[in-house]
PDB file of N, CA, C, O and CB in Angstrom:
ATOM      1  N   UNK A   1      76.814 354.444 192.303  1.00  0.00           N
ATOM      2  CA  UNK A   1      76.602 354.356 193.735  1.00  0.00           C
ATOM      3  C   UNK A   1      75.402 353.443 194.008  1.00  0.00           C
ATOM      4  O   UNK A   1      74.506 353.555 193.171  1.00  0.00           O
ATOM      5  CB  UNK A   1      76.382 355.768 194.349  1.00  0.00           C
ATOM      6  N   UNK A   2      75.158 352.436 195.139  1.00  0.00           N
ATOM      7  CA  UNK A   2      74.582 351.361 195.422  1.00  0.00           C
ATOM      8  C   UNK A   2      73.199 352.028 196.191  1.00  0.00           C
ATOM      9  O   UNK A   2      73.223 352.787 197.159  1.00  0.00           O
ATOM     10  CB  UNK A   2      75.594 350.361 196.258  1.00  0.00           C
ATOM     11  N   UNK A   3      72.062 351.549 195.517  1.00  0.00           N
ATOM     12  CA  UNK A   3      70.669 352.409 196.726  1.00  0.00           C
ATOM     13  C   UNK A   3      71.242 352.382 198.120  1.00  0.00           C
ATOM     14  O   UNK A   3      72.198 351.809 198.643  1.00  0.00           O
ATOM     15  CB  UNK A   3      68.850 351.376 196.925  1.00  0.00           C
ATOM     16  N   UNK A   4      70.463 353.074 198.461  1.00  0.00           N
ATOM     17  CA  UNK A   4      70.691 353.229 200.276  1.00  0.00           C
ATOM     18  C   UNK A   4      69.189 352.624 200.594  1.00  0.00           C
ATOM     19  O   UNK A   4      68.045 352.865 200.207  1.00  0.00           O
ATOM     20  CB  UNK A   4      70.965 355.277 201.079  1.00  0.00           C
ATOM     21  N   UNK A   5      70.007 351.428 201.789  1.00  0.00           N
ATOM     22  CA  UNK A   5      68.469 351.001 202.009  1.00  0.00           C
ATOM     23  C   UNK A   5      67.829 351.978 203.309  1.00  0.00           C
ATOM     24  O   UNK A   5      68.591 352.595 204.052  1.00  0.00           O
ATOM     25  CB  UNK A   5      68.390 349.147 202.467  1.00  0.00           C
ATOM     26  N   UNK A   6      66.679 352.011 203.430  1.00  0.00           N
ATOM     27  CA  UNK A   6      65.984 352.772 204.507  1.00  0.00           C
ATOM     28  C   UNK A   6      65.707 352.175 205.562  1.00  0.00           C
ATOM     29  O   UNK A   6      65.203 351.052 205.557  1.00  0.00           O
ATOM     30  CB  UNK A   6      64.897 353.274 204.183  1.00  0.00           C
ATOM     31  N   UNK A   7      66.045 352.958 206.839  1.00  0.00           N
ATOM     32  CA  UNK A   7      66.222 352.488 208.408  1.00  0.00           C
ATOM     33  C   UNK A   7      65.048 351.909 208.205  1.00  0.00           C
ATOM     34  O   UNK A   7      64.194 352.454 207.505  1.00  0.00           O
ATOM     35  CB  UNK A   7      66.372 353.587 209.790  1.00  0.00           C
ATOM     36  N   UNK A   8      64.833 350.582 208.864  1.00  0.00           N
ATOM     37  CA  UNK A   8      63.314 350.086 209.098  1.00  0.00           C
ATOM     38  C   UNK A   8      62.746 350.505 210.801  1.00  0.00           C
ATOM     39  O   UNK A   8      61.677 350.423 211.406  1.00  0.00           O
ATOM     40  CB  UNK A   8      63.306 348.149 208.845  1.00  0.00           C
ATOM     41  N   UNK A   9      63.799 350.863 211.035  1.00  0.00           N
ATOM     42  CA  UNK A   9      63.003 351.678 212.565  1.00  0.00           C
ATOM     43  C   UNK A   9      62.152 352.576 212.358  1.00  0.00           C
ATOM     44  O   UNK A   9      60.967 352.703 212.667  1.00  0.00           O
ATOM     45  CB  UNK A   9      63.908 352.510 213.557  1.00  0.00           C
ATOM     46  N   UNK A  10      63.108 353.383 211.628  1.00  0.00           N
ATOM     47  CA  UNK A  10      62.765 354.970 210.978  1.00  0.00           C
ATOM     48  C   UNK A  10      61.213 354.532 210.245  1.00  0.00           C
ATOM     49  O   UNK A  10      60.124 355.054 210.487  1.00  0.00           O
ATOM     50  CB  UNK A  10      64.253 355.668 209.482  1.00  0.00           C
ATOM     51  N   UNK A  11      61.447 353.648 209.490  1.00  0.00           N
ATOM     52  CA  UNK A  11      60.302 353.316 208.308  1.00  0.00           C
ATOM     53  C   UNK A  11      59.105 352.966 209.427  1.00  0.00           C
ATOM     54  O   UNK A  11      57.998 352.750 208.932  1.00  0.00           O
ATOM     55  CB  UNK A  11      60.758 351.746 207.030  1.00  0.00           C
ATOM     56  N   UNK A  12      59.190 352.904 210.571  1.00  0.00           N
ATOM     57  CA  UNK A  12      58.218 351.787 211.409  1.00  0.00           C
ATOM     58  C   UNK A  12      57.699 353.917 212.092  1.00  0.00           C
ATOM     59  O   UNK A  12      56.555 354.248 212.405  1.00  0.00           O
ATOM     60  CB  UNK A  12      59.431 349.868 213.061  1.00  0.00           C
ATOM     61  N   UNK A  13      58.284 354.369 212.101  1.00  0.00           N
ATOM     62  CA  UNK A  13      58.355 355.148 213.602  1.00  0.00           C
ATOM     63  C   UNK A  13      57.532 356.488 212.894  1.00  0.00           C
ATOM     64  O   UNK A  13      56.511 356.926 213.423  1.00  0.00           O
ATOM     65  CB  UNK A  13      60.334 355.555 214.408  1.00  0.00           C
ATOM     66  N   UNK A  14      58.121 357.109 211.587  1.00  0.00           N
ATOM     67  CA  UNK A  14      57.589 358.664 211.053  1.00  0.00           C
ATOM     68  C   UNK A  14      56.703 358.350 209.981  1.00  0.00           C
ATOM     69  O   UNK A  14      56.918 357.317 209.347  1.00  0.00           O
ATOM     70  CB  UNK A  14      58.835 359.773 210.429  1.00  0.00           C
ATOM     71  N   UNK A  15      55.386 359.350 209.569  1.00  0.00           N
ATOM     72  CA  UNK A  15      55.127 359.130 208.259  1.00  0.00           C
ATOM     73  C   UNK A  15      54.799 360.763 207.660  1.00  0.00           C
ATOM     74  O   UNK A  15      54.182 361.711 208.146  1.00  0.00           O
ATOM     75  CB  UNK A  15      53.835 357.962 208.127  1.00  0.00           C
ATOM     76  N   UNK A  16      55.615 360.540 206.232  1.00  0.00           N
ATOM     77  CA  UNK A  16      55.208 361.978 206.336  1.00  0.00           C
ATOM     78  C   UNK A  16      53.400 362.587 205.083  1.00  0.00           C
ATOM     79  O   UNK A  16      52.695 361.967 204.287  1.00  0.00           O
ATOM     80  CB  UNK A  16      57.042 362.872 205.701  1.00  0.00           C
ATOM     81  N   UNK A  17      53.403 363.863 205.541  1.00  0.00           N
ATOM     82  CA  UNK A  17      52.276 364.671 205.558  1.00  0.00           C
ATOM     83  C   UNK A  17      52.391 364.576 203.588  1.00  0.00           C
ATOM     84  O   UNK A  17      53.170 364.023 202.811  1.00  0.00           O
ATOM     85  CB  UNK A  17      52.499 366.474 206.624  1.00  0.00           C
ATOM     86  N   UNK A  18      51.262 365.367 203.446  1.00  0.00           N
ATOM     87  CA  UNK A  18      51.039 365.764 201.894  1.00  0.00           C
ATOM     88  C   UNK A  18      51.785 367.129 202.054  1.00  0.00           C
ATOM     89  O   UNK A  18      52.507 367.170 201.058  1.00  0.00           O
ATOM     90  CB  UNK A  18      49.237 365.904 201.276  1.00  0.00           C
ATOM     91  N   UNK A  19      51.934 367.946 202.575  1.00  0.00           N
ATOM     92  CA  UNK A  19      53.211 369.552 202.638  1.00  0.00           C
ATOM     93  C   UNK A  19      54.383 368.662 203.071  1.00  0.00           C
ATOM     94  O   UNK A  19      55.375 369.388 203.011  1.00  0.00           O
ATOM     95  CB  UNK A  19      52.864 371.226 204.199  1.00  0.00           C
ATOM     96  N   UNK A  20      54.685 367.634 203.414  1.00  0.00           N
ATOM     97  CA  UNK A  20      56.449 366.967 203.147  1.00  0.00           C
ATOM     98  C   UNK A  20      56.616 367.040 204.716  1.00  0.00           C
ATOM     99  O   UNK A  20      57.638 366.432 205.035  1.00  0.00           O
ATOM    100  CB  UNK A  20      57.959 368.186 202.008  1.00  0.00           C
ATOM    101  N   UNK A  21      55.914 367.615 205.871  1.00  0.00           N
ATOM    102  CA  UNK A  21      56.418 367.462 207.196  1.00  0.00           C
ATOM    103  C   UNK A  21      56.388 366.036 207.774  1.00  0.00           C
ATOM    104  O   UNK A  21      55.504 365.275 207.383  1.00  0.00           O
ATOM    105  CB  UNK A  21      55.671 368.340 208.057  1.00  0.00           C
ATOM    106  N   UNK A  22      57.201 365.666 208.585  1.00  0.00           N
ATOM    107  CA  UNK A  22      57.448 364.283 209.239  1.00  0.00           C
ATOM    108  C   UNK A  22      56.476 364.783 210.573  1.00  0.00           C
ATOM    109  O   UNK A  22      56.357 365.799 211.258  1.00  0.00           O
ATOM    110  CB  UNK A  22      59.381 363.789 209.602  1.00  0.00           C
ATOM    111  N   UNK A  23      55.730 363.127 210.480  1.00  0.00           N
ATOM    112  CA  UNK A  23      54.853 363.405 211.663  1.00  0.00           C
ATOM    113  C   UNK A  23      55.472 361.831 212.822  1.00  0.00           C
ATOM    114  O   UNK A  23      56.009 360.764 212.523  1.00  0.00           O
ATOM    115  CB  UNK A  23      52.746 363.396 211.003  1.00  0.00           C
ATOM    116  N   UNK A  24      55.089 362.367 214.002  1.00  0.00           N
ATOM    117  CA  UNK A  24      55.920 360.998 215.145  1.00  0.00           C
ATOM    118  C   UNK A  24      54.737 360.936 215.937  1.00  0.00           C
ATOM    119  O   UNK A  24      53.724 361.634 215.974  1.00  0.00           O
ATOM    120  CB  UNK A  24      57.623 361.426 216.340  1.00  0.00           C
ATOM    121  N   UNK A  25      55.191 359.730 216.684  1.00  0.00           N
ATOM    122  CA  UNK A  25      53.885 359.407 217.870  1.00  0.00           C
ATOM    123  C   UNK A  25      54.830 360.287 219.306  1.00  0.00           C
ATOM    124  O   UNK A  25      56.046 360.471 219.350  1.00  0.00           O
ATOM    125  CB  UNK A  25      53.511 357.002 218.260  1.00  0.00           C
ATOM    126  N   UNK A  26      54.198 360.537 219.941  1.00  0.00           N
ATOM    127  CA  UNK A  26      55.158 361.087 221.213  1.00  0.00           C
ATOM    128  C   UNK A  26      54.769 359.997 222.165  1.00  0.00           C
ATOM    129  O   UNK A  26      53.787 359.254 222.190  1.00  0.00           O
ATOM    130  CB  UNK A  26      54.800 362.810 221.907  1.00  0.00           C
ATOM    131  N   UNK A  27      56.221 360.156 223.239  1.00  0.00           N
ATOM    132  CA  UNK A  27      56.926 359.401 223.973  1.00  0.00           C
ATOM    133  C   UNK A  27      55.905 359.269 225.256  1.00  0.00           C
ATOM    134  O   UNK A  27      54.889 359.952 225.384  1.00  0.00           O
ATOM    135  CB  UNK A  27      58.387 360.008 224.201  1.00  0.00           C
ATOM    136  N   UNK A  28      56.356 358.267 226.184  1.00  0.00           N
ATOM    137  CA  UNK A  28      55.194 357.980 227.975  1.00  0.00           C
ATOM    138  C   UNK A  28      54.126 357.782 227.397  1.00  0.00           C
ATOM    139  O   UNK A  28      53.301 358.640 227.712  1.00  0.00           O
ATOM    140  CB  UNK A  28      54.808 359.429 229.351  1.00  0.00           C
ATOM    141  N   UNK A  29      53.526 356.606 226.271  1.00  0.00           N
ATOM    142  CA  UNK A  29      52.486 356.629 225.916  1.00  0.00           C
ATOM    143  C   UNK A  29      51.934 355.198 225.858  1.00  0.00           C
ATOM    144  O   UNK A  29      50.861 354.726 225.481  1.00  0.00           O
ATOM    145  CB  UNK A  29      52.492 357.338 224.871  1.00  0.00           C
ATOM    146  N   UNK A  30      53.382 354.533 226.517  1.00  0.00           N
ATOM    147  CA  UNK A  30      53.178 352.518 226.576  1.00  0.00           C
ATOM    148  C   UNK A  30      53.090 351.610 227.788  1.00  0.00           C
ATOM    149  O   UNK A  30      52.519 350.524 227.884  1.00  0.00           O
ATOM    150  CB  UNK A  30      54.502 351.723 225.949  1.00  0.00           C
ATOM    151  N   UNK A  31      53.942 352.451 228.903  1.00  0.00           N
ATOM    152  CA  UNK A  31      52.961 351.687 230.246  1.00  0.00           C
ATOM    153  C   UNK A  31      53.034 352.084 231.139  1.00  0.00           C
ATOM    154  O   UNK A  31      52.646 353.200 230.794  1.00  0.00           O
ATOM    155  CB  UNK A  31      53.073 350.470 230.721  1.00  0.00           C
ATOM    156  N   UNK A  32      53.233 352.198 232.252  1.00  0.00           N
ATOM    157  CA  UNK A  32      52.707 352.743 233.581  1.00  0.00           C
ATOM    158  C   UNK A  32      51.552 354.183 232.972  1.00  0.00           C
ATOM    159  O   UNK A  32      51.911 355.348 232.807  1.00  0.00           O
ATOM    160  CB  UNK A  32      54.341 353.356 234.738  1.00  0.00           C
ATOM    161  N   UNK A  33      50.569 353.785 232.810  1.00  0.00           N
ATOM    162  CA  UNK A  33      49.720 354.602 232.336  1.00  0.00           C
ATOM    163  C   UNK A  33      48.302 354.440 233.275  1.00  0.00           C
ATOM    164  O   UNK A  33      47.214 354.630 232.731  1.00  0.00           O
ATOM    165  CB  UNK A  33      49.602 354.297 230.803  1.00  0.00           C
ATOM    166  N   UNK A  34      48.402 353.997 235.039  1.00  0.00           N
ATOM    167  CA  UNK A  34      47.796 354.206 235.764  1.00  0.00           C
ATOM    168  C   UNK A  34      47.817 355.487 236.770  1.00  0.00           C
ATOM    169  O   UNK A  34      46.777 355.699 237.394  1.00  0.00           O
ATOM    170  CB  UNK A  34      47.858 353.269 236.086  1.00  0.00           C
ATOM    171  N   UNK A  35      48.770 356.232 236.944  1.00  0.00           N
ATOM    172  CA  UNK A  35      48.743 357.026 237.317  1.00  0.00           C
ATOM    173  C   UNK A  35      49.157 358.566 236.363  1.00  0.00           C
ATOM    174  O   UNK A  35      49.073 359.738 236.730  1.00  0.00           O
ATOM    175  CB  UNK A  35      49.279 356.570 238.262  1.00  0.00           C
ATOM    176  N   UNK A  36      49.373 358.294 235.743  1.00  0.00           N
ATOM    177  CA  UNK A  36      49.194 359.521 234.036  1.00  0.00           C
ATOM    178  C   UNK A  36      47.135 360.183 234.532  1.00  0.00           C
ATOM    179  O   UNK A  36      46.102 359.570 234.803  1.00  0.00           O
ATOM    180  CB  UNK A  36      49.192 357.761 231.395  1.00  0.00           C
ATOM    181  N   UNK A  37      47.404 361.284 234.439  1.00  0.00           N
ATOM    182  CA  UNK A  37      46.041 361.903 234.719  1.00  0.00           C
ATOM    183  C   UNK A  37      45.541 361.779 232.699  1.00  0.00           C
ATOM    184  O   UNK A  37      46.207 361.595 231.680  1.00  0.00           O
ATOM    185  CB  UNK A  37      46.245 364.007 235.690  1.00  0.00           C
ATOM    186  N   UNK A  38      44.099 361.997 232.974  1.00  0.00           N
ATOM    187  CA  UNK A  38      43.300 361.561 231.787  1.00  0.00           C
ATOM    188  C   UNK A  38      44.178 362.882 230.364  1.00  0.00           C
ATOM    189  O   UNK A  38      44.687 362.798 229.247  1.00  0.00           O
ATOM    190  CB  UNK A  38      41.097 361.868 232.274  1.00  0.00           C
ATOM    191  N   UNK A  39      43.892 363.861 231.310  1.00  0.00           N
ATOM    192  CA  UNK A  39      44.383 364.751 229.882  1.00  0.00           C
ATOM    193  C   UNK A  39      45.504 364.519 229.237  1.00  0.00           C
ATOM    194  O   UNK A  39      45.764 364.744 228.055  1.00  0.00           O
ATOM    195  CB  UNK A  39      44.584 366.130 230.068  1.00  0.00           C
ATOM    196  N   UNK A  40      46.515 363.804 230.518  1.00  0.00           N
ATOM    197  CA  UNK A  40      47.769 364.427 229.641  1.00  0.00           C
ATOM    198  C   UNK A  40      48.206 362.580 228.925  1.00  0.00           C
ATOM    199  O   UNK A  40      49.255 362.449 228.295  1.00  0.00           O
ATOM    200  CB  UNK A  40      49.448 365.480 231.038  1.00  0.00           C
ATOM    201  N   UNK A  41      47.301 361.398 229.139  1.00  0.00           N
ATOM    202  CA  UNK A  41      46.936 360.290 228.106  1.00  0.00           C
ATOM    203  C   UNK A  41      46.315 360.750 226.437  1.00  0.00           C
ATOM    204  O   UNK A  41      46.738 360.420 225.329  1.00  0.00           O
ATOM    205  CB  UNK A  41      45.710 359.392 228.921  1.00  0.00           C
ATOM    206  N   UNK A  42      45.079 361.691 226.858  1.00  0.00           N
ATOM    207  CA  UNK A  42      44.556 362.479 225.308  1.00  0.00           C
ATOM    208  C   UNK A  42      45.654 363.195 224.744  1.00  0.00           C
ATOM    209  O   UNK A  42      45.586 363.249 223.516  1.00  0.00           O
ATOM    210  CB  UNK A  42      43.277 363.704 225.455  1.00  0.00           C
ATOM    211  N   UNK A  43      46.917 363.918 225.387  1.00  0.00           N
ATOM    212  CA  UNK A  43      47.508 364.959 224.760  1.00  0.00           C
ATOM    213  C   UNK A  43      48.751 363.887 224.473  1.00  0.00           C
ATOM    214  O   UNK A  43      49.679 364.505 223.952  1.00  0.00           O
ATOM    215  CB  UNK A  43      47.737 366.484 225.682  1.00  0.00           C
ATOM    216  N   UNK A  44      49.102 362.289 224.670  1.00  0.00           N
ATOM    217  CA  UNK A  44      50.044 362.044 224.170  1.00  0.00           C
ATOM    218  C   UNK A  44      49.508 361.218 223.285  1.00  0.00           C
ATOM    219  O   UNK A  44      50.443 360.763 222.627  1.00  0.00           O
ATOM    220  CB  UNK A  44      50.984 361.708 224.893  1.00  0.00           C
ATOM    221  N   UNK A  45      48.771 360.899 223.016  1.00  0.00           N
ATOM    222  CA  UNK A  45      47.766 360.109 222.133  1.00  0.00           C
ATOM    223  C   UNK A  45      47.727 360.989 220.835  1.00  0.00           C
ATOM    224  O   UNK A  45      47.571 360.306 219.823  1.00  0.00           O
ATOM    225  CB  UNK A  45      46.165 359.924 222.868  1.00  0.00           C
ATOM    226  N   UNK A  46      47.806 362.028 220.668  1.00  0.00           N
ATOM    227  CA  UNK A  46      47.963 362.671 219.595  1.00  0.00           C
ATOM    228  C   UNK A  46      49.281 362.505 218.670  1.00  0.00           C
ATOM    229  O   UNK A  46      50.268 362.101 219.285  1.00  0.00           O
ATOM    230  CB  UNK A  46      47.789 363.865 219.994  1.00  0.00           C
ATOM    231  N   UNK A  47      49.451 362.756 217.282  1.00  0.00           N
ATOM    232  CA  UNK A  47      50.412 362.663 216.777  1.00  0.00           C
ATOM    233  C   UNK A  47      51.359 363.973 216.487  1.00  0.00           C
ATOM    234  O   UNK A  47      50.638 364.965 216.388  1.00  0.00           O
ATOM    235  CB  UNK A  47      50.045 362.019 215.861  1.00  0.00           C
ATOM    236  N   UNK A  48      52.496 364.230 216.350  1.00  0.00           N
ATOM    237  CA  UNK A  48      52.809 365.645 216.121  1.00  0.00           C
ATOM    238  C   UNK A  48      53.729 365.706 215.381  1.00  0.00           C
ATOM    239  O   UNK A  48      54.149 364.579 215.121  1.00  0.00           O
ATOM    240  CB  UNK A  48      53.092 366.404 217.138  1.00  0.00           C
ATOM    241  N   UNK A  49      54.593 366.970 214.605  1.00  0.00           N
ATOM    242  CA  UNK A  49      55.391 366.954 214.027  1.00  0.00           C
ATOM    243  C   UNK A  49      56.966 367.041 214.243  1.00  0.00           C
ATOM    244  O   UNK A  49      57.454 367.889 214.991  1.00  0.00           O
ATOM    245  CB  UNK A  49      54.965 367.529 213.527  1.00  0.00           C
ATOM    246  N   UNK A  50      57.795 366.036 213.484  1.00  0.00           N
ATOM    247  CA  UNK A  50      58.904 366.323 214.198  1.00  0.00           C
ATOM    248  C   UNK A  50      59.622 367.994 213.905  1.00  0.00           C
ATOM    249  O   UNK A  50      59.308 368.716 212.959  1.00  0.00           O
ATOM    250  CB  UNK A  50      59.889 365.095 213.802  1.00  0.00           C
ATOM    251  N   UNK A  51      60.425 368.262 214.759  1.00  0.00           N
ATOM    252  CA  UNK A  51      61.388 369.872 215.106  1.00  0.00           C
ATOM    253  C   UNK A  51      62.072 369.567 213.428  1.00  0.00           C
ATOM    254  O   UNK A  51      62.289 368.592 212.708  1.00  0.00           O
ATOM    255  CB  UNK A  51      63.079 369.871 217.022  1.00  0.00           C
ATOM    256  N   UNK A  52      62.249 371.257 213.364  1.00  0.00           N
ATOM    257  CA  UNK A  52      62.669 371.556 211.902  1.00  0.00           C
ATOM    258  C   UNK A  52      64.509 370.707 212.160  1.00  0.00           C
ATOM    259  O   UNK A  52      65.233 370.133 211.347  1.00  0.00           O
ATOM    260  CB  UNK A  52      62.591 373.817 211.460  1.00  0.00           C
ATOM    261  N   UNK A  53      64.695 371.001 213.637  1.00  0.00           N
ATOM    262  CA  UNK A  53      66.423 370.653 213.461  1.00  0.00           C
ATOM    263  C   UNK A  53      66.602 369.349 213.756  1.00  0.00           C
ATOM    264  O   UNK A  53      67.722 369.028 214.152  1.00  0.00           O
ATOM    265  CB  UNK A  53      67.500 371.475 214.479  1.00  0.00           C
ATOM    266  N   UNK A  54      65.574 368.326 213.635  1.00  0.00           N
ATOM    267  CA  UNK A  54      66.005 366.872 213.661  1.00  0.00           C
ATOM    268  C   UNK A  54      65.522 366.521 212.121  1.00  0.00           C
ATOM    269  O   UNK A  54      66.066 365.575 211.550  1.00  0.00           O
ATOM    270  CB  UNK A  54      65.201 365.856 215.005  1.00  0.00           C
ATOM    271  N   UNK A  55      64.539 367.257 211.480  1.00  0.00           N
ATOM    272  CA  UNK A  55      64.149 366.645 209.983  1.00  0.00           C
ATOM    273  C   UNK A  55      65.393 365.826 209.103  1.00  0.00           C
ATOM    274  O   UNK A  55      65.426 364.732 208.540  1.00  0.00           O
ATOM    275  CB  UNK A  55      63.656 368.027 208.978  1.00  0.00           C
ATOM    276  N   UNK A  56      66.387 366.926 209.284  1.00  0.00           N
ATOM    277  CA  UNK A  56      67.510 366.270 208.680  1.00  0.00           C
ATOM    278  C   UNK A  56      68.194 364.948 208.550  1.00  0.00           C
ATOM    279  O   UNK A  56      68.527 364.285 207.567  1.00  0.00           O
ATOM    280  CB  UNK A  56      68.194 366.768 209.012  1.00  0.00           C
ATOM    281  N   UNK A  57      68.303 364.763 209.858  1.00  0.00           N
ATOM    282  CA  UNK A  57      68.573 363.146 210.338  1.00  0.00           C
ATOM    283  C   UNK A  57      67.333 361.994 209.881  1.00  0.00           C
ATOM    284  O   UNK A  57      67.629 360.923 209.351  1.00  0.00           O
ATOM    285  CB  UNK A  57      68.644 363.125 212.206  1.00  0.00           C
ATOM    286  N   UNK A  58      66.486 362.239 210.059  1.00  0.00           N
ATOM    287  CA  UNK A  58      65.329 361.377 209.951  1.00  0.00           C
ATOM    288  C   UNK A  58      65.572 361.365 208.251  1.00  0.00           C
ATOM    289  O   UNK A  58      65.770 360.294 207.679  1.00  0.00           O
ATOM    290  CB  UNK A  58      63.686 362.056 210.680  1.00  0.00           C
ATOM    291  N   UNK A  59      65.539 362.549 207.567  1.00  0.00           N
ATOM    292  CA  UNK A  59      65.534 362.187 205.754  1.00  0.00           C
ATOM    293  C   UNK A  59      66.759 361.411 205.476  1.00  0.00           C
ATOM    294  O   UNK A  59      66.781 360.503 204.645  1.00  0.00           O
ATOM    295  CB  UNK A  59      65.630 363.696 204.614  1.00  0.00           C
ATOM    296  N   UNK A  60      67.697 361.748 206.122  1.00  0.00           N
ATOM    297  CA  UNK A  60      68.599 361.157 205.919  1.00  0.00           C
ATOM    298  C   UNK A  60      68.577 359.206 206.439  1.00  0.00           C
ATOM    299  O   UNK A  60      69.348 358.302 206.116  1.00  0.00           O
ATOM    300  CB  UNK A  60      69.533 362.146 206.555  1.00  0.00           C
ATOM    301  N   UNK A  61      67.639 359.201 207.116  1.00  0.00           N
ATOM    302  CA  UNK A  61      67.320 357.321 207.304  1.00  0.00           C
ATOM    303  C   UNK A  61      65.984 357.336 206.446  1.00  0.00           C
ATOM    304  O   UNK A  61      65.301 356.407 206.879  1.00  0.00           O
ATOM    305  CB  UNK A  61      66.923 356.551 209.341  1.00  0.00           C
ATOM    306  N   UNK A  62      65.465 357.836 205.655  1.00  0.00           N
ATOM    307  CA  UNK A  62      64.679 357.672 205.009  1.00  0.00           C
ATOM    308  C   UNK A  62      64.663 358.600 203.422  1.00  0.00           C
ATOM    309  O   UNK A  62      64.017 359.600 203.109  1.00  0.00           O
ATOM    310  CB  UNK A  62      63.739 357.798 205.928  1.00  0.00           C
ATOM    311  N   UNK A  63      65.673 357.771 202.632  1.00  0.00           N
ATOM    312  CA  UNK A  63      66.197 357.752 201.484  1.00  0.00           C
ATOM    313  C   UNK A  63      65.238 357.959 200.541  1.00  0.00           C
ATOM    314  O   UNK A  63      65.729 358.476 199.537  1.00  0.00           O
ATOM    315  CB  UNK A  63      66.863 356.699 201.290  1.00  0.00           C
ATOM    316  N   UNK A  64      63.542 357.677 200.424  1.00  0.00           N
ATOM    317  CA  UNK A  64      63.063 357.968 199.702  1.00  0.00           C
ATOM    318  C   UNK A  64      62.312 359.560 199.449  1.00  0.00           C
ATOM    319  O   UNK A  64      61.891 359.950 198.360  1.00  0.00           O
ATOM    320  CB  UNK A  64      62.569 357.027 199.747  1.00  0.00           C
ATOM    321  N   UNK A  65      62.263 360.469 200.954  1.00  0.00           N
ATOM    322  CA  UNK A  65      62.249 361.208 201.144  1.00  0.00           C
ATOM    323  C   UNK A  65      63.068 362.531 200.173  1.00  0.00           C
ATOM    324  O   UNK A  65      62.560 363.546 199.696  1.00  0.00           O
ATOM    325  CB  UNK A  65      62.363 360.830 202.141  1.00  0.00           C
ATOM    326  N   UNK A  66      64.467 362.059 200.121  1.00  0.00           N
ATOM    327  CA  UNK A  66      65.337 362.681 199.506  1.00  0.00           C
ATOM    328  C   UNK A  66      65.525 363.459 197.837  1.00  0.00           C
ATOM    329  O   UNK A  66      66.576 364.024 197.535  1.00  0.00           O
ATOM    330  CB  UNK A  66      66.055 361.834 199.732  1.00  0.00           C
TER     331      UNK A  66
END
């Protein structure tokens, strides 16, 4: 069977942790960001982990994971 190459979206978008969790940037965080109040700019500015029921899909575009 032929490698599977890895999504380069995917490769651009998750990175994962030293415990194996996939971490993402969260979303409303690229422009109209003049009327976004200050906190909720700090609270998307953070990075977080993706949901246990999408992990699947994501390992699955990222073959080395596997």
């Amino acid at each position: 069977m032929p490698k599977l190459k890895t999504k380069s979206g995917a490769k651009k978008r998750f990175k994962v942790t030293g415990s194996g969790k996939i971490k993402r940037k969260k979303a409303y965080m690229n422009h109209i960001l003049t009327k976004k109040e200050t906190k909720q700019k700090r609270r998307l500015a953070q990075k977080t982990t993706v949901r246990k029921e999408d992990e699947g899909n994501i390992k699955a575009m990222l073959p080395y994971l596997v």
